[in-house]
C-alpha positions as CSV (number, residue, x, y, z in Angstrom):
1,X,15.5,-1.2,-38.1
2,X,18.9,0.1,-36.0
3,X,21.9,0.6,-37.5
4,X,23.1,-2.8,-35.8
5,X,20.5,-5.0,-37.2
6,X,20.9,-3.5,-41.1
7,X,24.6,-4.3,-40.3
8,X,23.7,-7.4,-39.1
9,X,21.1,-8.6,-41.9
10,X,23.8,-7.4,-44.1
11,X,27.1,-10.0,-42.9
12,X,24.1,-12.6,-43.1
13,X,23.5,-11.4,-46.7
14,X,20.0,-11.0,-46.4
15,X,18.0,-8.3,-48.5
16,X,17.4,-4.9,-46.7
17,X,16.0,-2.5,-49.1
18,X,17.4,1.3,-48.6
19,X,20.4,2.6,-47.3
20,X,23.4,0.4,-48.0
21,X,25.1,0.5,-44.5
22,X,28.6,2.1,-43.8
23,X,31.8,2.7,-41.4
24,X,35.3,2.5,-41.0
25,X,37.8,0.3,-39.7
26,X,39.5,3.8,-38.4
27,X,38.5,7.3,-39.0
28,X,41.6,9.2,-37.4
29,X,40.8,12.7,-38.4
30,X,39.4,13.1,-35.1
31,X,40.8,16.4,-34.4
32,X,40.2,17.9,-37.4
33,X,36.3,17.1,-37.0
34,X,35.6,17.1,-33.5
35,X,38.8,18.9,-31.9
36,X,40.2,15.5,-30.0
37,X,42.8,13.3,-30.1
38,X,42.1,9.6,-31.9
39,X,42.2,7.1,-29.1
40,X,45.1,5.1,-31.0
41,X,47.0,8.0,-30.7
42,X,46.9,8.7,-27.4
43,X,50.1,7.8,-25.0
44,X,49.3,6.5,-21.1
45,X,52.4,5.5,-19.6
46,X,50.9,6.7,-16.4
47,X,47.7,4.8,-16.5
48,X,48.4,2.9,-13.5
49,X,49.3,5.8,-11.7
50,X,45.4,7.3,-12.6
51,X,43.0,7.0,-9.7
52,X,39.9,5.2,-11.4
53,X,38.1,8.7,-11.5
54,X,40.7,9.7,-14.3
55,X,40.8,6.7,-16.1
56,X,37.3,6.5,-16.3
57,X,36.9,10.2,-17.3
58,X,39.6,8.9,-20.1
59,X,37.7,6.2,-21.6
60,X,34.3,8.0,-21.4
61,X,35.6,10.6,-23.6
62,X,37.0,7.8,-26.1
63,X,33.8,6.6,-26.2
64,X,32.3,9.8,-27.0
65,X,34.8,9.8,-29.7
66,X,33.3,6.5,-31.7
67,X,29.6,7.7,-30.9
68,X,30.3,11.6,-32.0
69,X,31.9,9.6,-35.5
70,X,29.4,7.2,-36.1
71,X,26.4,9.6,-35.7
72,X,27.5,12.7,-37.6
73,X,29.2,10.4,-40.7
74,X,25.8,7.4,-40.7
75,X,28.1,4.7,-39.8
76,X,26.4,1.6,-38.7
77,X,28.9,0.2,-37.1
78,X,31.9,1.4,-34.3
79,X,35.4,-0.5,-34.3
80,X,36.6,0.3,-31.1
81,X,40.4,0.4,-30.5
82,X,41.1,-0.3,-26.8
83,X,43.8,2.3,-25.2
84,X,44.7,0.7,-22.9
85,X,43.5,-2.8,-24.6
86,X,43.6,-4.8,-20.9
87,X,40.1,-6.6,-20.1
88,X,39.0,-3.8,-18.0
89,X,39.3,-1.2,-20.0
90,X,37.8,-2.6,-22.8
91,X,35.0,-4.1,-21.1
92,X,34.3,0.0,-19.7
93,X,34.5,1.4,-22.8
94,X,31.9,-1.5,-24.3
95,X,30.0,-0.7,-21.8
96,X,29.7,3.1,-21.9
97,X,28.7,2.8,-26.1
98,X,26.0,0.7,-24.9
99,X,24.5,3.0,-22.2
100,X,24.9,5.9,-24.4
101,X,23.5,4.0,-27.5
102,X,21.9,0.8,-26.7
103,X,21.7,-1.7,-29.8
104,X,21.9,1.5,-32.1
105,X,25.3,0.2,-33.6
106,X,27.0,-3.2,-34.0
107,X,30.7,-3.1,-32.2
108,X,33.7,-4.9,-32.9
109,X,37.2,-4.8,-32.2
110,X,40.9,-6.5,-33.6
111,X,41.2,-9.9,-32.9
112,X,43.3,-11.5,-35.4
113,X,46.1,-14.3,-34.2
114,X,47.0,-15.0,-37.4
115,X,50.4,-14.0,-39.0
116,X,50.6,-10.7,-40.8
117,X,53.6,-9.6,-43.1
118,X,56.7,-8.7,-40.8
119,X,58.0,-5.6,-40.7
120,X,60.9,-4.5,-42.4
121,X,63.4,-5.3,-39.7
122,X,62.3,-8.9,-38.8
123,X,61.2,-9.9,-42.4
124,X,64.0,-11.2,-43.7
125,X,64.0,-14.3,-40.4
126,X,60.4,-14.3,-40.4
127,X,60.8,-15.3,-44.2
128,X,63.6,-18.1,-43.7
129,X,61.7,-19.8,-40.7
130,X,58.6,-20.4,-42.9
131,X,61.1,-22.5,-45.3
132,X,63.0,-23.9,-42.2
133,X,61.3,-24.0,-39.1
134,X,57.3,-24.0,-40.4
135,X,56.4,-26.0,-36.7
136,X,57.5,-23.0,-34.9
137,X,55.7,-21.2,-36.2
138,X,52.5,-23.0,-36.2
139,X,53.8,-23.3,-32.1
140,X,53.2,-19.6,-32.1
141,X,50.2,-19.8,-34.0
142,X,48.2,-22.2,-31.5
143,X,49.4,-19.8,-28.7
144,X,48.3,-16.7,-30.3
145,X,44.9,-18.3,-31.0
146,X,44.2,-19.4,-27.6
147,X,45.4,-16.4,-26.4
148,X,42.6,-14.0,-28.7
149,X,39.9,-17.1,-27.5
150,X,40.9,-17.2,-24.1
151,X,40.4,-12.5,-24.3
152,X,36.7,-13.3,-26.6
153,X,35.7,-15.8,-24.0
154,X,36.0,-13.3,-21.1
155,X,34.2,-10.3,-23.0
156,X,31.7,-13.1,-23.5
157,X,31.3,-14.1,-19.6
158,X,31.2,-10.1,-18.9
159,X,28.0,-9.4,-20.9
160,X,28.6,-10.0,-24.5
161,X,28.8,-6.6,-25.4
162,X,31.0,-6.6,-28.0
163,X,29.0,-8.0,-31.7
164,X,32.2,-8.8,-34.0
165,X,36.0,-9.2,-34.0
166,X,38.0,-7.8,-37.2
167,X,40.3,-10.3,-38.2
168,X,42.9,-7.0,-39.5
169,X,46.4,-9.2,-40.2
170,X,47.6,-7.8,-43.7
171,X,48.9,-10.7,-46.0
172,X,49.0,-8.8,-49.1
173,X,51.1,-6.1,-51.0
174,X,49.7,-4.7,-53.9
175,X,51.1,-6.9,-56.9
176,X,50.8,-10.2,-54.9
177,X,50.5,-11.9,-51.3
178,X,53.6,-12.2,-48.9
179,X,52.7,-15.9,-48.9
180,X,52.5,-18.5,-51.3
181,X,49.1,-20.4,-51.6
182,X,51.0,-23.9,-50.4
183,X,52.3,-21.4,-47.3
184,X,48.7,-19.9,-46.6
185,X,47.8,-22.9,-46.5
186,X,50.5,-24.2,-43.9
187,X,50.4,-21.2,-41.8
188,X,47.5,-19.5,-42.2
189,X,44.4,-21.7,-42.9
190,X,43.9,-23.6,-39.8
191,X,44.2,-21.0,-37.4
192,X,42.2,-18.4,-39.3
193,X,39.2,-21.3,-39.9
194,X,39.3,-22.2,-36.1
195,X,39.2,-18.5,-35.1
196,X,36.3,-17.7,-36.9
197,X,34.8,-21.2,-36.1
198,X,35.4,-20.5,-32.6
199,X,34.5,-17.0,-32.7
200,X,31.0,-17.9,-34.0
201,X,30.5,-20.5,-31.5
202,X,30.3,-17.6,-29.1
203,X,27.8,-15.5,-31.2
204,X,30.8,-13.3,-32.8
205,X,30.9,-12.1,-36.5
206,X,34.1,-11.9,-38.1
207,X,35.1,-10.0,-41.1
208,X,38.5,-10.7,-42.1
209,X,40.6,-8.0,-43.3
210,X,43.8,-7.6,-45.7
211,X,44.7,-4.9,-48.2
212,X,46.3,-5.6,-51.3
213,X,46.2,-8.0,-53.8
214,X,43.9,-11.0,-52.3
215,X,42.9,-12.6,-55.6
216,X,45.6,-15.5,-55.0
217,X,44.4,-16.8,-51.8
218,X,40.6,-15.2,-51.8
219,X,39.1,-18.7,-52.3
220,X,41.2,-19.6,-49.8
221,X,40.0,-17.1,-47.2
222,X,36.3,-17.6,-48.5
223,X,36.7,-20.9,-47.5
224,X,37.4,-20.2,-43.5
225,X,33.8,-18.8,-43.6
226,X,34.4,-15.4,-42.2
227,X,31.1,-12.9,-42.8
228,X,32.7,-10.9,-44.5
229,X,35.9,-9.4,-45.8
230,X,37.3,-6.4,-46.7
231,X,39.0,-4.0,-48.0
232,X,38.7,-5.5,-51.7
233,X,41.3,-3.0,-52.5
234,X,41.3,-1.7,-56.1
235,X,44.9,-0.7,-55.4
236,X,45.7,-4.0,-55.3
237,X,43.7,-4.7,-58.4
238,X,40.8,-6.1,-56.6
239,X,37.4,-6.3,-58.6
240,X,34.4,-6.5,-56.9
241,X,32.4,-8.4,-59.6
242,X,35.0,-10.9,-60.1
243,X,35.6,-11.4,-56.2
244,X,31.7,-12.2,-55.9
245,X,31.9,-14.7,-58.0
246,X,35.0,-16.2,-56.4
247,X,33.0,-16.3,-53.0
248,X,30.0,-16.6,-53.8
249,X,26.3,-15.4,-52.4
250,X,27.1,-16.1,-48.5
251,X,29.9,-13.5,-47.7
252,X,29.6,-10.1,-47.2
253,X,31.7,-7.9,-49.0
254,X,33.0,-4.3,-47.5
255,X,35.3,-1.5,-49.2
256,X,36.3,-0.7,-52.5
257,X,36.6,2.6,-53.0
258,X,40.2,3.8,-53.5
259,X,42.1,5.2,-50.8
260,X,44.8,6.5,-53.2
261,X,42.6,8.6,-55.3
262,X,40.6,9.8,-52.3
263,X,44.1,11.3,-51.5
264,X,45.4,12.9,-54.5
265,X,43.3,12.1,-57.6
266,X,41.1,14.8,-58.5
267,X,37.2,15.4,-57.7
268,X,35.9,13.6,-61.1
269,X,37.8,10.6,-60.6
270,X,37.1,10.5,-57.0
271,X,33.5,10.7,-57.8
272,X,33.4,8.4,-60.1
273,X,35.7,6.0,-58.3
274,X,32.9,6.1,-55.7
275,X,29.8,5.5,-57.9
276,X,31.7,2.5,-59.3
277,X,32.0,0.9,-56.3
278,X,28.5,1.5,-55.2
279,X,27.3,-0.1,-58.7
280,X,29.4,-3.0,-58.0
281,X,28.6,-3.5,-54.3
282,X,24.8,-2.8,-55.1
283,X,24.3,-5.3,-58.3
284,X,23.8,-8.2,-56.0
285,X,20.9,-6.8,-53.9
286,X,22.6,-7.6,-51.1
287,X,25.4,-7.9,-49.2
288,X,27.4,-5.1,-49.2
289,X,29.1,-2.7,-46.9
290,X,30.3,0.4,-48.5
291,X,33.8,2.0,-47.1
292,X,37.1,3.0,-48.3
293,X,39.4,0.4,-49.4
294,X,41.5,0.7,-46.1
295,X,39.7,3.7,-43.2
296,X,39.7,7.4,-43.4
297,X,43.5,7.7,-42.5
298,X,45.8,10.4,-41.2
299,X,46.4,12.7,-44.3
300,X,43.4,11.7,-46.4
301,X,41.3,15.0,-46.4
302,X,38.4,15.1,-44.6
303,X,36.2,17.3,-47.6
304,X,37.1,14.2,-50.0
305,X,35.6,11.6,-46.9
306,X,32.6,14.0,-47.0
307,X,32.6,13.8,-50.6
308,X,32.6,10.4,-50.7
309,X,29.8,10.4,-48.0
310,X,27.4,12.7,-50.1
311,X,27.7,10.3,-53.0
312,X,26.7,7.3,-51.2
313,X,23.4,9.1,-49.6
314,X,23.0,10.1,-53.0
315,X,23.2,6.6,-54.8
316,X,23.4,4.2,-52.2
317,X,19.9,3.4,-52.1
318,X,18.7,-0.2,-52.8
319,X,15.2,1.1,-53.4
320,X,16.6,3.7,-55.5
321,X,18.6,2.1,-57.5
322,X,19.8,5.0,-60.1
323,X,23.0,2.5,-62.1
């Protein structure tokens, strides 16, 4: 079995005995483990000016990048981050994971028209025009979501390369959502439901993403049918257990492990963050992803990632079960 198809078998929630699967929305500490710069953090003003050599030397080696991370960590899956994220470029860079790989890894990409919380300098409008002007909003709304079908719908007439969209708007702080249930429902609901409907109509997956504290709404977004979600972040006082039962059997669940004490806490309650997680993913049989509650971000340290990592070949092992 490829790394694709356990990744696969696990959004469907089907049982796959051994190694629970793994990966990362982002793992940015590119340059600390392979000596290159993370493709998101890369600037090409002058990308136009590029003769297609150059450009195409540029995306090969961001390609390399995503297969050099997924192969030396065991991740069984690549999120690509287009840079540039035009058409072209993105269907090059799906292509050169494929020849390089084949069907060894399941791909996927952003592709989230819903509405995330505002920044800090537009918040404060964004916040009064969901009291006052709610049909402008959901104007926006039905543009952004034909505007992420209309981008799918091409990558689908080009090949179908790409296996999954991550739906990665954040709705969340940690002590409670930015919007009410009654809002989520108003602004949020329809257009995450019909994305993931449409999505699948194509033969897409879709996990939908969010840090913080989801247990307001997570029946909510259970309810659009997404395959999966993540980050289930403990930060946010996420429980794995209870969220399972909240969702039931038929969804996915990815994450868990905490981010914050991956960063400062110390080595025992790091580890035994970790193994928590893994017992709570792992009790259902099935169905689980294991990853941080958010990606291996700029600053984390990349001996507590491998930490983390040495736990999971240690314990995560359905046919192994050692809780």
């Amino acid at each position: 079995m490829t790394n694709r198809e356990r990744f696969i078998r696990t959004l469907k929630c089907e049982k796959i005995g051994g190694q629970v699967p793994t990966f990362e929305l982002v793992f940015f500490l590119t340059m600390e483990a392979f000596g290159k710069v993370h493709p998101s953090h890369r600037f090409y003003e002058q990308w136009n000016q590029m003769s297609s050599k150059e450009r195409g030397l540029h995306i090969e080696d961001m390609a390399n990048i995503y297969i050099d991370t997924a192969r030396r960590f065991g991740h069984s899956a690549i999120f690509i981050h287009p840079n540039p994220g035009d058409l072209d470029s993105t269907q090059r860079l799906l292509e050169i994971i494929r020849e390089k790989t084949g069907d060894e890894y399941f791909i996927m990409m952003h592709g989230d028209p819903t509405w995330a919380i505002p920044d800090g300098d537009s918040m404060m409008d964004f916040a009064a025009q969901m009291y006052e002007e709610p049909e402008v909003l959901n104007e926006k709304s039905k543009q952004r979501l034909d505007s992420s079908l209309e981008f799918a719908a091409k990558l689908h007439e080009r090949g179908h390369l790409l296996d999954g969209f991550a739906l990665c708007s954040d709705y969340c702080f940690n002590v409670n959502p930015f919007f009410t249930c009654e809002q989520f429902d108003e602004l949020i609901v329809p257009y995450l439901k019909e994305v993931i409907a449409e999505y699948r109509k194509m033969g897409y997956y879709t996990i939908k993403h969010t840090d913080g504290n989801i247990m307001p709404i997570v029946k909510q977004m259970a309810d659009c049918m997404p395959d999966a979600i993540h980050s289930l972040d403990p930060q946010g006082g996420v429980d794995l257990t209870e969220v399972r039962k909240i969702v039931g059997e038929n969804i996915a669940l990815i994450g868990n492990v905490n981010c914050g004490l991956l960063q400062t806490g110390t080595e025992e309650e790091c580890r035994q963050d970790v193994l928590r997680a893994l017992r709570q993913g792992m009790e259902a049989g099935k169905g689980y992803v294991f990853a941080t509650s958010n990606c291996v971000y700029t600053g984390m340290a990349l001996e507590r990632y491998e930490m983390m990592l040495d736990i999971w070949r240690e314990y995560g092992n359905y046919d192994n079960y050692k809780f």
